[in-house]
C-alpha positions as CSV (number, residue, x, y, z in Angstrom):
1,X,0.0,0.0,0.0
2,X,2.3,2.6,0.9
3,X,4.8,1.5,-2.3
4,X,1.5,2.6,-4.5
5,X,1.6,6.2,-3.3
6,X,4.9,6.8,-3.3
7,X,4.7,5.6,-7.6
8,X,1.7,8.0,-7.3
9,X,3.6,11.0,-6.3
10,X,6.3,9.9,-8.6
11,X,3.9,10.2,-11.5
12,X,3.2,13.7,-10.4
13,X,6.3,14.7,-10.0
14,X,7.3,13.6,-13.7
15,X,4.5,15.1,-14.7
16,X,5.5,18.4,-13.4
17,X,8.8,18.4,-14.5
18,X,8.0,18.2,-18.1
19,X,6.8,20.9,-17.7
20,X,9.7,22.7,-17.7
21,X,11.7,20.6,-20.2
22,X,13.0,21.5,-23.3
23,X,12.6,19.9,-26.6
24,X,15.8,18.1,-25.9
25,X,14.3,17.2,-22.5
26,X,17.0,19.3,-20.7
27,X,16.0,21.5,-17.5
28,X,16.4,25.3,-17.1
29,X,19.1,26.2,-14.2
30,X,16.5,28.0,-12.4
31,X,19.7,29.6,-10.5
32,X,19.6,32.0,-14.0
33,X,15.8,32.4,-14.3
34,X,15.3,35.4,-17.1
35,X,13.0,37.8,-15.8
36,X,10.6,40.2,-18.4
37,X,8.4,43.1,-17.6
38,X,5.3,42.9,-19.1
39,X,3.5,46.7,-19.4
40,X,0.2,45.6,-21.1
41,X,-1.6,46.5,-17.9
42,X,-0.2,49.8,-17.3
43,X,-1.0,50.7,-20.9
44,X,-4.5,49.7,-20.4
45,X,-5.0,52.0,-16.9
46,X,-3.2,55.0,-19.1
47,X,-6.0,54.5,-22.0
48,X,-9.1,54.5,-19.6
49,X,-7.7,56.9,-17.3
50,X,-7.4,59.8,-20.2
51,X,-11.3,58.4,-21.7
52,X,-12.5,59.5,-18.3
53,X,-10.7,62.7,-18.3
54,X,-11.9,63.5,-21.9
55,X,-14.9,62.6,-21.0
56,X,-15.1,64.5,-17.8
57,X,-13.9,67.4,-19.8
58,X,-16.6,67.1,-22.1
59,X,-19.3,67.1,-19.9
60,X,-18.1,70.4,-18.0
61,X,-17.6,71.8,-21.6
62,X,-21.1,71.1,-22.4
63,X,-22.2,72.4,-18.9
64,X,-20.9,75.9,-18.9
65,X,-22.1,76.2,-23.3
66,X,-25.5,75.2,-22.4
67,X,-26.6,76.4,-19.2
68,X,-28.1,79.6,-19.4
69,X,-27.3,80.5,-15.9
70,X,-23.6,80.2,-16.2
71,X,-23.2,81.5,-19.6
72,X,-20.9,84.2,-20.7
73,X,-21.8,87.7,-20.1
74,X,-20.6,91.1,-21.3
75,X,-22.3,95.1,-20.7
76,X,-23.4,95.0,-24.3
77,X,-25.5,92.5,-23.6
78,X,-27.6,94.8,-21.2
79,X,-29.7,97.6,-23.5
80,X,-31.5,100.8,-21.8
81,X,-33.6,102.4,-23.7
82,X,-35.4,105.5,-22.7
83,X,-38.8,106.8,-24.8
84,X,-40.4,110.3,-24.9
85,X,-42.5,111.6,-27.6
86,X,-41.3,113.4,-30.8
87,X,-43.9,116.7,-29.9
88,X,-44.1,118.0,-26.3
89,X,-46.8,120.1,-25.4
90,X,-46.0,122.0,-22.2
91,X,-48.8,120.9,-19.4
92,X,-50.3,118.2,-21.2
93,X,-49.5,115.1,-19.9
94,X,-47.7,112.3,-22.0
95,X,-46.5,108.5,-21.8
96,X,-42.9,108.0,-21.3
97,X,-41.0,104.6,-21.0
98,X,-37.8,102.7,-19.7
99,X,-37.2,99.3,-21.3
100,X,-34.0,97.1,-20.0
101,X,-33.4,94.4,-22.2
102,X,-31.4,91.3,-21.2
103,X,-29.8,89.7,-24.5
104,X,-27.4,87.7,-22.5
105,X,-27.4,84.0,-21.6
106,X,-26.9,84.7,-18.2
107,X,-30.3,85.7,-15.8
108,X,-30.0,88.9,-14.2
109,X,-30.7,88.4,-10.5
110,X,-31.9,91.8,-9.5
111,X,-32.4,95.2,-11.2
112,X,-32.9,98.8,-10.1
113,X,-33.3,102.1,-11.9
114,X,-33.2,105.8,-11.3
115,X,-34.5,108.2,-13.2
116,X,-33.1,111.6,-13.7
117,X,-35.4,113.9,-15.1
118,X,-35.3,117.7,-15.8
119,X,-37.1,120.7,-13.7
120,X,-40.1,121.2,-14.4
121,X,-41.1,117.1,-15.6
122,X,-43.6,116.1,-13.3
123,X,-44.5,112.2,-13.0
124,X,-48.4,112.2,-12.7
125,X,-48.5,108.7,-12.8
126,X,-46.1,105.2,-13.1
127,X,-46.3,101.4,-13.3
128,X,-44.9,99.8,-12.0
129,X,-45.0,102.2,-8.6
130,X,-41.9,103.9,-7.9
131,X,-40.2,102.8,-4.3
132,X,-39.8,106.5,-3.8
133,X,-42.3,109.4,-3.1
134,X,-40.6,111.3,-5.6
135,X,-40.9,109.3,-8.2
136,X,-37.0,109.1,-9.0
137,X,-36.0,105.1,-8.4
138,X,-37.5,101.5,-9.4
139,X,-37.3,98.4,-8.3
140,X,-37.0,95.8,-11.0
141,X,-36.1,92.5,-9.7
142,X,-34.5,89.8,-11.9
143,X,-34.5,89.9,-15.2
144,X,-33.9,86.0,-17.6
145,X,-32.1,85.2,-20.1
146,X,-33.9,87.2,-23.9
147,X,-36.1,88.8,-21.1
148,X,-37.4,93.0,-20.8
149,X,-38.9,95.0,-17.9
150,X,-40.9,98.1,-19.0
151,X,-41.7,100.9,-16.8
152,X,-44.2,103.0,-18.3
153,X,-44.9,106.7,-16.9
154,X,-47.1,109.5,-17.5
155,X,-45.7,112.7,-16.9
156,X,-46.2,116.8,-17.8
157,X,-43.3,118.0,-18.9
158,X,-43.4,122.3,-18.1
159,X,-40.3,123.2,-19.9
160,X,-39.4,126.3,-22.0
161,X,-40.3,126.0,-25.2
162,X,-37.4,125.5,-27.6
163,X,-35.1,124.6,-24.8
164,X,-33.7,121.1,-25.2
165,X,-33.3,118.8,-21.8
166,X,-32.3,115.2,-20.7
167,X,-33.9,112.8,-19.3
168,X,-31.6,109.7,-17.9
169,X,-32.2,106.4,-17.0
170,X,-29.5,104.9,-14.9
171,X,-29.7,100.8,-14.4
172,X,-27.8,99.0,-12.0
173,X,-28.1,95.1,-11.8
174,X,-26.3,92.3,-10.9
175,X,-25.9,88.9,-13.1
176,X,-26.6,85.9,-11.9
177,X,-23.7,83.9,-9.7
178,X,-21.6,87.4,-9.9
179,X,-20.5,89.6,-6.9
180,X,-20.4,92.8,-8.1
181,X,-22.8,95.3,-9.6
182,X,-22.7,97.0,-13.5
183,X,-24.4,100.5,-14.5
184,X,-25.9,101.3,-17.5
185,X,-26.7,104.2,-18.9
186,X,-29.0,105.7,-21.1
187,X,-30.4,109.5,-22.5
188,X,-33.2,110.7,-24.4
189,X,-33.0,114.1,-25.5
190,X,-36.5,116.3,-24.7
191,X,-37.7,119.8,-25.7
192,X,-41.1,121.6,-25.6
193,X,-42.5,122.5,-28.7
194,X,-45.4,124.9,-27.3
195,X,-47.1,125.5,-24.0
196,X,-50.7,124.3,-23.7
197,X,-51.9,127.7,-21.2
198,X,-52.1,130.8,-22.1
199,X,-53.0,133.7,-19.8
200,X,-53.6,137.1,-20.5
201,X,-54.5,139.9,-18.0
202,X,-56.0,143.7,-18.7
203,X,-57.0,145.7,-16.1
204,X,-58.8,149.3,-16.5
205,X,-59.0,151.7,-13.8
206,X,-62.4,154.0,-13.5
207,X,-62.6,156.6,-11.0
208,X,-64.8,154.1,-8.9
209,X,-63.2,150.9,-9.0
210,X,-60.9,148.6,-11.3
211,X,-61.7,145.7,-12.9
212,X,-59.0,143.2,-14.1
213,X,-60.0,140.5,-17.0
214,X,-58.1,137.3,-16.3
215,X,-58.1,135.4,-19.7
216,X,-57.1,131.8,-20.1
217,X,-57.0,129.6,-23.2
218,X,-55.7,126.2,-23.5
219,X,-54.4,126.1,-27.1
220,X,-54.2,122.2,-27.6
221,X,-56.3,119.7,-28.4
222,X,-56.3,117.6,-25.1
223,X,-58.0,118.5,-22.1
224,X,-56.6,119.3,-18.7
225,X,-58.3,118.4,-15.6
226,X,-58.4,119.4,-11.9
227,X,-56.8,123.1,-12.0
228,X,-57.3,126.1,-10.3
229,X,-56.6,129.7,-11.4
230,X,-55.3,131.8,-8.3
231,X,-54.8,135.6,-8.3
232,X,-53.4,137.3,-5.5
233,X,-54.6,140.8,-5.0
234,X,-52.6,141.4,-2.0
235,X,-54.3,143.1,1.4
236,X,-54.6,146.9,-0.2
237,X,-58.2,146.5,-2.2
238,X,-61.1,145.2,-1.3
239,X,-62.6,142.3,-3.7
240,X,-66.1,143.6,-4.9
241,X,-67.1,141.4,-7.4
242,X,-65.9,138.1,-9.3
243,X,-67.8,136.7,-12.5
244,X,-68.0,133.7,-12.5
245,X,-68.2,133.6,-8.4
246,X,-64.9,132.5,-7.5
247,X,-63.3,131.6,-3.6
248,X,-62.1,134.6,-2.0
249,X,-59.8,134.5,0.8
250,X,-58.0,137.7,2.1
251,X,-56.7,138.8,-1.1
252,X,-56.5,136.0,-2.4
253,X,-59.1,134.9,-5.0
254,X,-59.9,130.4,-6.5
255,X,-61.0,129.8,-9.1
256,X,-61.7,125.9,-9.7
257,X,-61.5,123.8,-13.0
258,X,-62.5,120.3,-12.8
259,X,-61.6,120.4,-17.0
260,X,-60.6,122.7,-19.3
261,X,-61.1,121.8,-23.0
262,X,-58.6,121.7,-25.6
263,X,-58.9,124.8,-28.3
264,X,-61.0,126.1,-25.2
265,X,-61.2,129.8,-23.3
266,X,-62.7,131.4,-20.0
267,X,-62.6,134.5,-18.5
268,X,-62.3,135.6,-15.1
269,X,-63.3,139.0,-14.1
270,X,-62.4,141.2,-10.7
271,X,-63.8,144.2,-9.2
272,X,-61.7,145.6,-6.6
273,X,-62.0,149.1,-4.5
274,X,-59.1,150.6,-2.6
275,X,-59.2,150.1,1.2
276,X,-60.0,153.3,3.3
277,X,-56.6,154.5,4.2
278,X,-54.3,151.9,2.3
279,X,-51.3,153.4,0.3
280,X,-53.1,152.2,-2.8
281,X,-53.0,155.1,-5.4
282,X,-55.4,155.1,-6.4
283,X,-55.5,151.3,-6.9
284,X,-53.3,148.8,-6.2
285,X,-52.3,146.3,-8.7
286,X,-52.6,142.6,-7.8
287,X,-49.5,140.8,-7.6
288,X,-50.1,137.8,-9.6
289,X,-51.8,134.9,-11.5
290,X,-51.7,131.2,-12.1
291,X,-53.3,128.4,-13.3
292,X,-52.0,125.5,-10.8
293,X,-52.4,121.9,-9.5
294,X,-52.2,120.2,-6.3
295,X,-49.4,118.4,-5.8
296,X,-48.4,117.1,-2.6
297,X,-46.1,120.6,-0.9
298,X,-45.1,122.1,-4.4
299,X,-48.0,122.6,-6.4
300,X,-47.8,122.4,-10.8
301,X,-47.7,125.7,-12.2
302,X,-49.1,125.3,-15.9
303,X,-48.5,129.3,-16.2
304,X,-48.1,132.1,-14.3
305,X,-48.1,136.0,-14.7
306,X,-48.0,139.3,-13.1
307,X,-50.6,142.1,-13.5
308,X,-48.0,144.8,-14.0
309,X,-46.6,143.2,-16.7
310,X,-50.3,143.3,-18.9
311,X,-50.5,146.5,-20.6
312,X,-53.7,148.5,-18.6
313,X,-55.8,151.1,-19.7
314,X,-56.9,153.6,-17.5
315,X,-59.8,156.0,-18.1
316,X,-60.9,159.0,-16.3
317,X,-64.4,159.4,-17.6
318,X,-66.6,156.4,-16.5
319,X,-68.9,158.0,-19.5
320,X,-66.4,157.5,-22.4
321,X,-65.1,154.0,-20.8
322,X,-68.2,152.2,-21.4
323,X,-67.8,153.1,-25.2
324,X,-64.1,152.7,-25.6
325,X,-62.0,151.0,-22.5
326,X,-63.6,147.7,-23.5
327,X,-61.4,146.8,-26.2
328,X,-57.7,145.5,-25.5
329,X,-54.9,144.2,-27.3
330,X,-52.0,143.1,-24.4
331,X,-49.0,141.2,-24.0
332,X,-47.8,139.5,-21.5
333,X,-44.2,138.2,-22.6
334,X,-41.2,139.0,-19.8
335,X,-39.1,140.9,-21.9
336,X,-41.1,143.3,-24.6
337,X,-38.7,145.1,-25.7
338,X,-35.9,142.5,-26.1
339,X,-37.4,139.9,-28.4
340,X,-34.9,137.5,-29.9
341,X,-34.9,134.3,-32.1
342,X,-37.0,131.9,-30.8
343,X,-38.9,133.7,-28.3
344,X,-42.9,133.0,-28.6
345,X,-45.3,136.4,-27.8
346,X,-48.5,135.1,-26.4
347,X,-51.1,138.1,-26.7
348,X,-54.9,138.7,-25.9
349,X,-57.8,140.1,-27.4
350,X,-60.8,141.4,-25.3
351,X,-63.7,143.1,-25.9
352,X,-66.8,144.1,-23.8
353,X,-69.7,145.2,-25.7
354,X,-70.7,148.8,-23.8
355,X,-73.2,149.9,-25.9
356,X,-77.1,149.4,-25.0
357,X,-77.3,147.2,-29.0
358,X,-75.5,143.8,-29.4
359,X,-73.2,143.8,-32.2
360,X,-73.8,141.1,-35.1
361,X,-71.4,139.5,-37.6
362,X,-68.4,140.8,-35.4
363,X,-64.9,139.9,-36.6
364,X,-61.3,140.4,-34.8
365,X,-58.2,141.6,-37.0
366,X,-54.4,142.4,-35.8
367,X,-52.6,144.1,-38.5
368,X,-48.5,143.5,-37.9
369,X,-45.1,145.0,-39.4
370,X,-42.7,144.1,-38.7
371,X,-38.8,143.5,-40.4
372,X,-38.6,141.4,-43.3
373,X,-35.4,139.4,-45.1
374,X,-35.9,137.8,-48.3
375,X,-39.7,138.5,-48.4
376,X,-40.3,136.6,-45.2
377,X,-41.7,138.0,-41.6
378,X,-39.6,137.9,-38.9
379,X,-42.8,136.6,-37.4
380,X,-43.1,132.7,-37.9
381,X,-46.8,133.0,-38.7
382,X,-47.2,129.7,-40.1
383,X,-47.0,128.1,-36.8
384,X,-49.0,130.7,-35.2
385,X,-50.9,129.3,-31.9
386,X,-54.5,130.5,-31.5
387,X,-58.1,130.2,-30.9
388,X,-59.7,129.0,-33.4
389,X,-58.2,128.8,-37.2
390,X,-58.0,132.4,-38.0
391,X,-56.7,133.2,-41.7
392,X,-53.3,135.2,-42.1
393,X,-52.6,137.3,-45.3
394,X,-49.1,138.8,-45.7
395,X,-47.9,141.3,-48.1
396,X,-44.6,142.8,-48.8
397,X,-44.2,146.9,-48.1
398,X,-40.6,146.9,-48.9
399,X,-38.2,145.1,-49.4
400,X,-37.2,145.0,-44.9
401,X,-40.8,145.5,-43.9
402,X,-43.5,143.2,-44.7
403,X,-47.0,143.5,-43.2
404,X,-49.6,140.7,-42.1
405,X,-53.2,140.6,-40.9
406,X,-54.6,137.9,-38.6
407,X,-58.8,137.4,-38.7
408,X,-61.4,135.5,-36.6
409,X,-64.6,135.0,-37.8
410,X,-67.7,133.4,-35.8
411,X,-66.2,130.2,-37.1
412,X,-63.4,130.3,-35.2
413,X,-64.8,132.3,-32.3
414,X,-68.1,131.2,-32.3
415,X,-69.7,134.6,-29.6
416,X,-68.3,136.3,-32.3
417,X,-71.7,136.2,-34.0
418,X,-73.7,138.1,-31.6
419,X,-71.9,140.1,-28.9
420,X,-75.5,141.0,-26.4
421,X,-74.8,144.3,-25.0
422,X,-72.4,144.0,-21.4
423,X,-71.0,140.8,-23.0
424,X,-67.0,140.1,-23.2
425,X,-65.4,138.2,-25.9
426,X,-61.4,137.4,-25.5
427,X,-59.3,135.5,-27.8
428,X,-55.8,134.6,-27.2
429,X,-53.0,133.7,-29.9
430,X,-49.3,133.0,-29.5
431,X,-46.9,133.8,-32.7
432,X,-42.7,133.0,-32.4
433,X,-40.0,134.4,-33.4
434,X,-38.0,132.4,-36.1
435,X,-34.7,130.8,-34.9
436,X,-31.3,131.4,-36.8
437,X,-31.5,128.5,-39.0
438,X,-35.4,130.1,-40.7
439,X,-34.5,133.7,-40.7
440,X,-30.9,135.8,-41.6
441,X,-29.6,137.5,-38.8
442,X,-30.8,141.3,-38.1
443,X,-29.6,143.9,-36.4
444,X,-30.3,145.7,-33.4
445,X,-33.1,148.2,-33.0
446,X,-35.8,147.2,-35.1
447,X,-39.0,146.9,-34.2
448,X,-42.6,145.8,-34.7
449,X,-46.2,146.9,-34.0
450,X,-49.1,144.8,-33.6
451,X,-52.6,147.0,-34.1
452,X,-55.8,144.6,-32.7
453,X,-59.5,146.4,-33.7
454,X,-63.3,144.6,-34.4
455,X,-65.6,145.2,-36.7
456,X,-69.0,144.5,-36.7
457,X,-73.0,145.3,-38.4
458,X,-72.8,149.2,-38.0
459,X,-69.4,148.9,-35.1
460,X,-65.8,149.6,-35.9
461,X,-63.6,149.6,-33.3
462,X,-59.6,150.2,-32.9
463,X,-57.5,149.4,-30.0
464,X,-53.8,151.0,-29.1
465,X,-50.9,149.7,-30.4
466,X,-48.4,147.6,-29.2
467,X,-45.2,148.4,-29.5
468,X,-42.1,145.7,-30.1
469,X,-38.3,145.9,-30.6
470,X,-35.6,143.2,-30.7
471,X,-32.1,142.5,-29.4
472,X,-29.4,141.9,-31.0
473,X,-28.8,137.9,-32.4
């Protein structure tokens, strides 16, 4: 038994060994074994190792091109743009916008904007609502990716005509997953064409009282609500009479508007008396007159004027000033005799009837001369403001003087038709100077008249004239 194992393990053991035999059945000295690297392995870690890094590569690659939250971002990609109509009409209110535009890939996390606007641009109205009382800053929050927020205002703009503002939009924001804040910037030129109110004042002095004819015309074509025309009269004169009745307080006298039409007029008449023992002499002028709005502390002042600067008429014979103290032509401008290019002359026309008859098929008519280059006015006639759509014929007198006339009929003023006997009539018209680029240059000291009279079924009627010279351009 044990003999069999051991030929067992013998077979094994050849077994094993030829193995390692040769061809010539020789075995290796495995005292000089020959030892080989093999690198197949490494090589295979090396190739997977750099697909995984391509790969990872890749995938942030695709990460930062396609996700619009971590995209590229540059100022240009942010655009402000700031709106305001092409004709502004001082007093009448208007819509005005701010649109910032996102272009970018990137969201814009928050927004804000402030709006710096000119004096005299008065936000009525906004929407969104303004975070400020004043009306000066917006909250926009974020803004995405091809995204816009809007903010739409109404506002009055009571500039000077001809005079040319900015109004400025100033964005700052903050892109998404940044840590600092950008400004933008962006302007919109502005300038009033015309002013929507007119006022005109003429007072004439009796030897009883004085009565001052407050005349107010709104020469567009939109309506304007919720005024008030103040006069202040001051504390020497006593307030007789107001037609229409108007709120008196002190000296001060209210007149309320809850709307005043476009291409509309009213009139506003004031008896006053001296007080016993004032310094009035022999009767104090008011100081002033306005059409204004409430607003909060600072009330809007469409237009304002003083008395003193109407022309006035006084008369010293109550018996001839029925007959001839009712008709006025007056101006109102700040500087009459100092006109320059570009300046616009508002002027009013008023007439009470005096006589006991009415007067029928009435017209008005202002004759004007005034200098002349190359057969044109110095007046700038064809963009004449008035009541109503009055005709104007020109003719040339020589060749530096050229002559115009202005007309109303009962078309354009329609109580033209029938003045009833105590009945007033007023209309109010503004004509400009032309600017340097319209008209040559003139020199200094030349001058102008404007000559106002009304005609009517057996009535004629002349008023004084009015006097003009200019400045030098």
């Amino acid at each position: 038994m044990p003999k069999q194992i051991r030929k067992t393990k013998n077979e094994l053991e050849d077994r094993v060994t030829a193995i390692y035999k040769d061809e010539d059945g020789a075995m290796p000295d495995m005292r000089h074994i020959e030892q080989r690297n093999s690198r197949g392995g490494f090589f295979v870690t090396f190739v997977v190792c750099l697909f995984l890094a391509a790969a990872t590569g890749a995938a942030w690659l695709g990460y930062f091109m396609f996700n619009p939250s971590r995209g590229n971002f540059s100022e240009e990609q942010v655009v402000v743009t700031v709106s305001a109509p092409e004709h502004i009409i001082a007093g009448i209110e208007d819509d005005y916008s701010v649109t910032v535009q996102n272009t970018s890939a990137r969201e814009i996390a928050a927004a804000e904007m402030n709006l710096h606007a000119p004096q005299g641009f008065i936000i009525v109205s906004a929407d969104p609502v303004a975070v400020t009382t004043k009306n000066e800053r917006w909250t926009l929050g974020g803004i995405s990716s091809g995204g816009e927020k809007v903010v739409h205002i109404k506002a009055l703009y009571l500039g000077k005509p001809g005079a040319e503002d900015v109004l400025r939009a100033l964005v700052s924001y903050r892109p998404s997953n940044f840590n600092a804040d950008f400004e933008k910037v962006a302007d919109q030129k502005i300038s009033v064409e015309s002013t929507a109110i007119v006022l005109g004042v003429t007072s004439v002095t009796t030897d009883k009282n004085t009565t001052h004819t407050i005349l107010l015309a709104n020469t567009a074509s939109t309506s304007i609500l919720n005024t008030q025309l103040v006069a202040e009269l001051g504390s020497d004169v006593t307030i007789s009479k107001t037609t229409p009745a108007a709120q008196i307080s002190g000296g001060e006298i209210t007149l309320p508007f809850a709307e005043i039409k476009g291409q509309s007029t009213s009139t506003l008449i004031i008896i006053t008396t001296p007080k016993t023992g004032s310094a009035a002499a022999p009767f104090a002028a008011p100081k002033s007159v306005s059409l204004q709005r409430a607003n909060g502390d600072t009330p809007i002042i469409f237009a304002q004027t003083d008395f003193g600067s109407a022309t006035s008429t006084t008369t010293s014979t109550p018996a001839t000033a029925s007959k001839t103290a009712g008709f006025s032509l007056t101006s109102s401008i700040d500087h009459p005799m100092a006109l320059k290019a570009g300046d616009a002359i508002p002027f009013t026309i008023h007439f009470t009837n005096g006589t006991s008859a009415p007067i029928k098929n009435a017209k008005f008519a202002v004759s004007v001369e005034a200098p002349s280059s190359k057969n044109k006015s110095i007046f700038d006639f064809l963009n004449l403001q008035s009541t109503g759509d009055p005709l104007v014929m020109g003719n040339q007198l020589t060749p530096d003087r050229r002559a115009a006339t202005i007309t109303w009929l009962a078309k354009d003023v329609p109580d033209l038709a029938e003045i009833a006997p105590g009945a007033s009539v007023s209309v109010l018209f503004t004509v400009g100077v032309k600017d340097a680029g319209s008209y040559s240059p003139f020199p200094a000291g030349l001058n102008a008249s404007f000559v106002a009279a009304i005609t009517g079924d057996g009535f004629s009627q002349s008023g004084t004239p009015v006097q003009m010279t200019f400045g030098a351009q």
